[in-house]
N, C-alpha and C positions, 0 to 999 in steps of 0.2 A: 278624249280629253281635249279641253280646247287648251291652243297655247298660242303667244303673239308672237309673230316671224317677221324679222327683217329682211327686206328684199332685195330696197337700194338704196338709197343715200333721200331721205325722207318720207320712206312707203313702208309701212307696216300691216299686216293684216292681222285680224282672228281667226283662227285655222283650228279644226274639227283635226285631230288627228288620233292613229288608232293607240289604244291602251299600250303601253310599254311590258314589253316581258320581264317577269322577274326574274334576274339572272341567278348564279349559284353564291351563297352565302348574302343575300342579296335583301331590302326591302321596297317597295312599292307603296313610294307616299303622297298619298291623298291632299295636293294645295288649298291652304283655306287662304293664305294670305302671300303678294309675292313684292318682292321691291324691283327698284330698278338702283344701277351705280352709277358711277361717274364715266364708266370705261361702255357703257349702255348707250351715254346719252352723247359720245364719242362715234359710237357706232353708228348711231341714227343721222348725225351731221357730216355719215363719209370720213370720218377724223382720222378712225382706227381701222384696219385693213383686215376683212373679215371674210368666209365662202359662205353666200347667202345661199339658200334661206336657211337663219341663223333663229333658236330660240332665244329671247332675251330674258330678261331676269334670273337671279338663281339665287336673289336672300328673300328664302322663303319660308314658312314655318305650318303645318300641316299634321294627320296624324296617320299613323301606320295602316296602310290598307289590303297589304298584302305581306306576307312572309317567306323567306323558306323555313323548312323545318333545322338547317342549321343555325339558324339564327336565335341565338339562346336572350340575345341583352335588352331587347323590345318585345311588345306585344301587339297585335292586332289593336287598335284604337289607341294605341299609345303617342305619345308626341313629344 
């Protein structure tokens, strides 16, 4: 999966990193679209004090790509 990592105080990358496990009662979803906030754009200017390499964005919306079997209230492609 790729994701954008904050390193230090104005250096960001795009970083290949490996698929995430899906944990127990858990789902694994598929980003189609992702935002950034205000505590994001805090990070990147050194403002907010943070242990890099840090993934940024987290309002994001996407659909289900993986499940467990406990997982009764989504479905695979679901969003």
């Amino acid at each position: 999966m790729k994701a954008v990592l904050f390193h230090e105080k104005g250096y960001l990358s795009v970083t290949e990193l490996e698929r995430p496990k899906v944990g127990i009662s858990a789902v694994l979803v598929k980003v189609k679209a992702c935002g950034i906030c205000g505590t994001d754009l805090h990070i990147l200017k050194g403002e907010f004090p943070v242990s890099p390499p840090l993934i940024l964005g987290h309002e994001f919306l996407g659909e289900v790509a993986e499940k467990r079997s406990e997982v009764t209230s989504v479905d695979i492609g679901g969003g």
